[in-house]
C-alpha positions as CSV (number, residue, x, y, z in Angstrom):
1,X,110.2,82.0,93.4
2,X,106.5,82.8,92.5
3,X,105.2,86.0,90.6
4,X,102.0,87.4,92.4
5,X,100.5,89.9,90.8
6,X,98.6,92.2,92.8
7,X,95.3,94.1,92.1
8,X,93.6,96.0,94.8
9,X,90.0,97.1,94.8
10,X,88.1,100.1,96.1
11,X,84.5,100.5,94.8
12,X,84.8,97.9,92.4
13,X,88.0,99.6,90.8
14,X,91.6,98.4,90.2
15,X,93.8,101.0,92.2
16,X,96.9,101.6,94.2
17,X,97.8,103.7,96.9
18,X,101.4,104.7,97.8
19,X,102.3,103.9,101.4
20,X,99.1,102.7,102.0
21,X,97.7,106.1,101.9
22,X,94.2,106.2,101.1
23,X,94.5,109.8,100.0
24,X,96.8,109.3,97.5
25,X,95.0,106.8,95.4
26,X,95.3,106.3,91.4
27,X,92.6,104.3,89.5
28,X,94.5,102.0,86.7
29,X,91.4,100.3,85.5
30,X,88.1,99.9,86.0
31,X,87.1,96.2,85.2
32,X,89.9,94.2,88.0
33,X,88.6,91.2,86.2
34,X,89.8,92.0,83.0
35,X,93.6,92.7,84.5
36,X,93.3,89.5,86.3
37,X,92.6,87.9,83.0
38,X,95.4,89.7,81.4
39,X,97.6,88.3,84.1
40,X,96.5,84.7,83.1
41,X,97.2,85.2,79.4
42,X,100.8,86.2,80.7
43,X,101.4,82.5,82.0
44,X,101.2,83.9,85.8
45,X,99.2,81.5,88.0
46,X,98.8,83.8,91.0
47,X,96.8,86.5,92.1
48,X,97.3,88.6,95.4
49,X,93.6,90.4,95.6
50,X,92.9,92.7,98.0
51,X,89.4,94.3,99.0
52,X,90.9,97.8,100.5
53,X,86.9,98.7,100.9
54,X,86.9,95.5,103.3
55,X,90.3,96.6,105.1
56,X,89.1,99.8,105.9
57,X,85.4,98.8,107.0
58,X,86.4,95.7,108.7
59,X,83.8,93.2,106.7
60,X,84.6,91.9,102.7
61,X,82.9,94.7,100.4
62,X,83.9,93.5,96.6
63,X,82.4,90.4,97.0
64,X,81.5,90.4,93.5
65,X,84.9,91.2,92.2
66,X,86.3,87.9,94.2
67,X,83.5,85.7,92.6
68,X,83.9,87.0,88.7
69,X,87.5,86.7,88.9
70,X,87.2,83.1,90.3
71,X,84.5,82.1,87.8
72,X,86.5,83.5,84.7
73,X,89.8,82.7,85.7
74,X,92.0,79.6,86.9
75,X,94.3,81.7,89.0
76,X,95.2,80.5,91.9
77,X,94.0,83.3,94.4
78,X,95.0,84.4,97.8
79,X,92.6,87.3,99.3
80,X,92.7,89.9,102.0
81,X,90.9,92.9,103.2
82,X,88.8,92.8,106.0
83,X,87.7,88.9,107.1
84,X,87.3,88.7,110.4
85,X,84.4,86.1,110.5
86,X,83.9,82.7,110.7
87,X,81.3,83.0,107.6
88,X,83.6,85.0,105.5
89,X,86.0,82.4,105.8
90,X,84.1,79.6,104.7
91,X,82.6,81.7,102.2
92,X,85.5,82.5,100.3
93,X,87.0,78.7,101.2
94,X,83.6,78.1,99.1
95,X,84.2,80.1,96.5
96,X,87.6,78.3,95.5
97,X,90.1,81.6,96.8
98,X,92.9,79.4,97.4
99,X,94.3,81.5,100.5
100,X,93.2,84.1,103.2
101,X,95.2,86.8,104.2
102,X,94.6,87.8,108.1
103,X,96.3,91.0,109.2
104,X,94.5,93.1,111.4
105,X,92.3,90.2,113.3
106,X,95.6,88.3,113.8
107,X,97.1,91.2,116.0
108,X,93.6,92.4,118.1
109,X,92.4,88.4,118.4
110,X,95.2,86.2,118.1
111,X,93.5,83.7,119.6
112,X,91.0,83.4,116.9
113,X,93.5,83.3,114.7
114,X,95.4,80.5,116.0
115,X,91.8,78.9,116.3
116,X,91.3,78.9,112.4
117,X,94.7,78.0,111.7
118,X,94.0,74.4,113.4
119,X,90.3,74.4,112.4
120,X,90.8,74.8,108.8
121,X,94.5,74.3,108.3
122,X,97.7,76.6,108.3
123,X,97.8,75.6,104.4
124,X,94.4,78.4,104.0
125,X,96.1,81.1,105.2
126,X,98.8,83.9,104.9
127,X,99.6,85.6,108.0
128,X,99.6,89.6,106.1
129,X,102.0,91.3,108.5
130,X,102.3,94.9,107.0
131,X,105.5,97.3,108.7
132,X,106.3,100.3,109.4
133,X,110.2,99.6,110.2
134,X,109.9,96.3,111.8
135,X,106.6,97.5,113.9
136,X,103.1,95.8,113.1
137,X,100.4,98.5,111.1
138,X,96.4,97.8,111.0
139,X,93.3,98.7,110.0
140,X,94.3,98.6,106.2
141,X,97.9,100.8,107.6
142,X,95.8,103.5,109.2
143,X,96.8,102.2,112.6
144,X,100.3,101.4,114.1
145,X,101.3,99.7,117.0
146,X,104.4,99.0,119.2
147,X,104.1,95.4,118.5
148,X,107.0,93.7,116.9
149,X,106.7,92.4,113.6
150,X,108.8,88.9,114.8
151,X,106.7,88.9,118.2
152,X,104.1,88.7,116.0
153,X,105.2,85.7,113.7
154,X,106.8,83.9,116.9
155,X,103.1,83.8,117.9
156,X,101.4,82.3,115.7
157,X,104.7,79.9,114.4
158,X,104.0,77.4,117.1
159,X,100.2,77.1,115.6
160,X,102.4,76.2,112.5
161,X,102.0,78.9,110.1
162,X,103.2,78.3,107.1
163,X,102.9,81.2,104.7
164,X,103.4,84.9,105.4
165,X,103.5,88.4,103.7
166,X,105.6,91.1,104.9
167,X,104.8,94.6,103.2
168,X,107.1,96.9,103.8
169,X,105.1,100.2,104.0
170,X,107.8,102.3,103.8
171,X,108.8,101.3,100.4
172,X,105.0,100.5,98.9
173,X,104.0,102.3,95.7
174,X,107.3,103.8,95.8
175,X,109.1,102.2,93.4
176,X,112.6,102.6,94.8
177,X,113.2,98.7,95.5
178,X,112.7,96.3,98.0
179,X,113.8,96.4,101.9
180,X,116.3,92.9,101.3
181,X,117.6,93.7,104.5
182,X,114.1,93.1,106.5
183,X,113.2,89.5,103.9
184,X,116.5,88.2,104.6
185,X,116.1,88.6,108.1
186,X,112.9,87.0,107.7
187,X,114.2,84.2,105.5
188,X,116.6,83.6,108.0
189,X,114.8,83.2,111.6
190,X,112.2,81.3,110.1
191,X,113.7,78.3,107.4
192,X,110.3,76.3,108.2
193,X,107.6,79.5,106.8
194,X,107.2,80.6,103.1
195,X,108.0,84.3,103.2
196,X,106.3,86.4,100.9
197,X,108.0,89.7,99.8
198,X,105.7,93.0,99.0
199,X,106.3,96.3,98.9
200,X,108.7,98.1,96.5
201,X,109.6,96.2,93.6
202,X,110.3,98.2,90.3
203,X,112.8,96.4,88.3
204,X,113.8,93.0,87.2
205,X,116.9,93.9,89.2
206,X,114.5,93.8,92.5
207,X,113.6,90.4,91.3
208,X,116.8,88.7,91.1
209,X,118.0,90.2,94.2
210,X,114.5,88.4,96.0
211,X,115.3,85.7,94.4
212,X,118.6,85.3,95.6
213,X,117.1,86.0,99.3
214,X,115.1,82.8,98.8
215,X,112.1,84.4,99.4
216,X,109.4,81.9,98.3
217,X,107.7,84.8,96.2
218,X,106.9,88.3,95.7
219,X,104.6,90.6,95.2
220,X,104.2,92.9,92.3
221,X,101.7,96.0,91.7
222,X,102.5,99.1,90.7
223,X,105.3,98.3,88.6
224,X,103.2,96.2,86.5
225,X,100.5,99.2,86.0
226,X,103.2,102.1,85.5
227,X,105.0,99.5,82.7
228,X,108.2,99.3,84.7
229,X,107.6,95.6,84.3
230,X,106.1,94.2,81.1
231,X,104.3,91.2,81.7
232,X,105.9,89.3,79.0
233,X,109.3,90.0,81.2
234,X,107.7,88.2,84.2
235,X,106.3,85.5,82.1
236,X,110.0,84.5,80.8
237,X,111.5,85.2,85.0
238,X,109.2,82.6,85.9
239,X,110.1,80.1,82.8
240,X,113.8,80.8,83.5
């Protein structure tokens, strides 16, 4: 199971917001670059970045955070927040961000999603479906919908997706564990996608019990930045 570390960015800053309320947002550092080399002196090799500036407007902001962080480290990146272009795409393809988280876009133009997925390769992207229940949110969580979160992923399956992220809103930023029920659900309908857990996680308990759903990894914030999970603890998980 892989350990990505998360770090998301308003104005330039490294933050997290509990249930993906922008009104309740706490600033944990100021330099993202520094925590993201912090992560790679742990022995992690992942980073989950997220431009919430870029979610909200609907257009990458922190450009500059994304190219620092891939100039100074060698993690291997996966971004979201915002892309819903064509340019941004290949601009961060350029850059060397490993893979592109699509959320919103994927819900309002499915069809341009399904167009990159072929055009560039399912192996760029992570469909990002965050949930309220088991119902698809938007517009960095400020929007729901009616739409089914397995609707959804049966949509864009036959394109032959191969990664996604499910955040579980309901549990994000506050550290009362994981919604196992909803990953092994995932897990289970679809053998063929790598599922990514987020939203939740507080202990090494969590982990183990993600592990043991098979998820292919998990994401891990605010556990990390309230020291509820040392680093050196995920460094010797991932060893194990």
């Amino acid at each position: 199971m892989r350990i990505i570390p998360a770090i998301d960015i308003i104005d330039g800053k490294c933050v997290r917001l509990t249930q993906g309320d922008f009104q309740k947002k706490k600033v944990y550092r100021e330099n993202p670059v520094e925590v993201a080399m912090e992560f790679q002196e742990a022995d992690l090799d992942c980073l989950h970045l997220v431009d919430l500036d870029g979610a909200k407007k609907g257009k990458v902001v922190n450009w500059n955070v994304v190219r620092d962080i891939q100039e100074k480290t060698a993690l291997s990146v996966d971004f979201g927040g915002g892309v819903k272009t064509e340019e941004e795409v290949e601009q961060l393809l350029d850059l060397g961000v490993h893979q592109i988280n699509i959320g919103s876009m994927a819900v309002k133009e499915p069809e341009k999603f399904s167009d990159w997925l072929k055009k560039y390769g399912p192996e760029n992207f992570i469909l990002s479906a965050d949930v309220k229940g088991e119902n698809i949110s938007i517009n960095g969580w400020l929007e729901d919908t009616p739409l089914p979160l397995f609707d959804l992923v049966d949509e864009f399956e036959k394109d032959g997706l191969e990664f996604l992220t499910c955040t579980d809103i309901g549990t994000d930023g506050m550290m009362e564990g994981p919604n196992l029920g909803l990953y092994k659900k995932l897990v289970y309908r679809y053998p063929k996608i790598k599922i990514v857990a987020s939203g939740g996680v507080s202990t090494m308990h969590d982990l183990h019990e993600l592990k043991y759903a098979k998820v292919y990894g998990v994401i891990i914030g605010k556990a990390i930045y309230e020291g509820r999970i040392k680093l050196d603890e995920l460094k010797a998980f991932q060893n194990s």
